[in-house]
N, C-alpha and C positions, 0 to 999 in steps of 0.2 A: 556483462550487464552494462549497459548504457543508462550509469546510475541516475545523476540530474537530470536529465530530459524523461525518462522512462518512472522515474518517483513520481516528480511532478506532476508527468500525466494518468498516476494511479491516482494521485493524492487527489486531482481534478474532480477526474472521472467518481471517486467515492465522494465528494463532497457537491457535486450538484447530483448525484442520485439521491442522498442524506436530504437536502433541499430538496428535492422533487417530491419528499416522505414528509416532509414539513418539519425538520430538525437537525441542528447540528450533529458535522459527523462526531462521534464519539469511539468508534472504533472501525481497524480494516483488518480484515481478514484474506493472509493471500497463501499460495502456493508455490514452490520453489519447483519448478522442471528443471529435467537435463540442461536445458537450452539456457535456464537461467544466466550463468555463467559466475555466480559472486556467490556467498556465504550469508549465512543469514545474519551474523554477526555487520556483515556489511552493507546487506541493506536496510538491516534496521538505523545505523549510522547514517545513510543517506536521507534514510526516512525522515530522520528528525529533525538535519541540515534543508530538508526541500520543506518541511512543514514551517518552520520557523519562517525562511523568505519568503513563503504564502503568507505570512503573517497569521497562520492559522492555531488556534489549539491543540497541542499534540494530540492527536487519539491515539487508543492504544494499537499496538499492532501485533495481530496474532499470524505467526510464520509457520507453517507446515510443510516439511522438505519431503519431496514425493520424485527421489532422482529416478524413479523408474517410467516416469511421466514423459513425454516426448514434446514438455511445454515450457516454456520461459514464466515470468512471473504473473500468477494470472489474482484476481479478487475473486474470489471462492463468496465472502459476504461483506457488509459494514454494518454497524450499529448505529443506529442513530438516538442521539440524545434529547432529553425535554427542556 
């Protein structure tokens, strides 16, 4: 996994869809494929090192490890807050 760059641009990509809903994100919901390459253990640790430098609110992060999947880390949903 191409942790920093690859968080980052999850963390993005859920936080202007959260804004496009009219609400901060509050939560990300992702997927763990084959291809992922790391542990979920380790991208939740990245998760909250790239949200922090966002300067953003941690939301929470729900992980579902689907090695049978033939995908890398993908956002399954987000939550958005009021």
């Amino acid at each position: 996994m191409h942790e920093s760059g690859l968080i980052r641009r999850l963390l993005r990509v859920a936080q202007e869809e959260a804004a496009r809903r009219g609400g901060p994100l509050a939560a990300v919901h992702v997927r763990l494929g084959a291809l992922a390459g790391g542990s979920p253990d380790h991208l939740r640790e990245h998760f909250e090192i790239e949200a922090q430098r966002l300067g953003m609110t941690l939301p929470r992060l729900t992980i579902e490890e689907a090695p049978e999947q033939p995908t890398g880390v993908e956002i399954t949903a987000i939550e958005v807050g009021r």
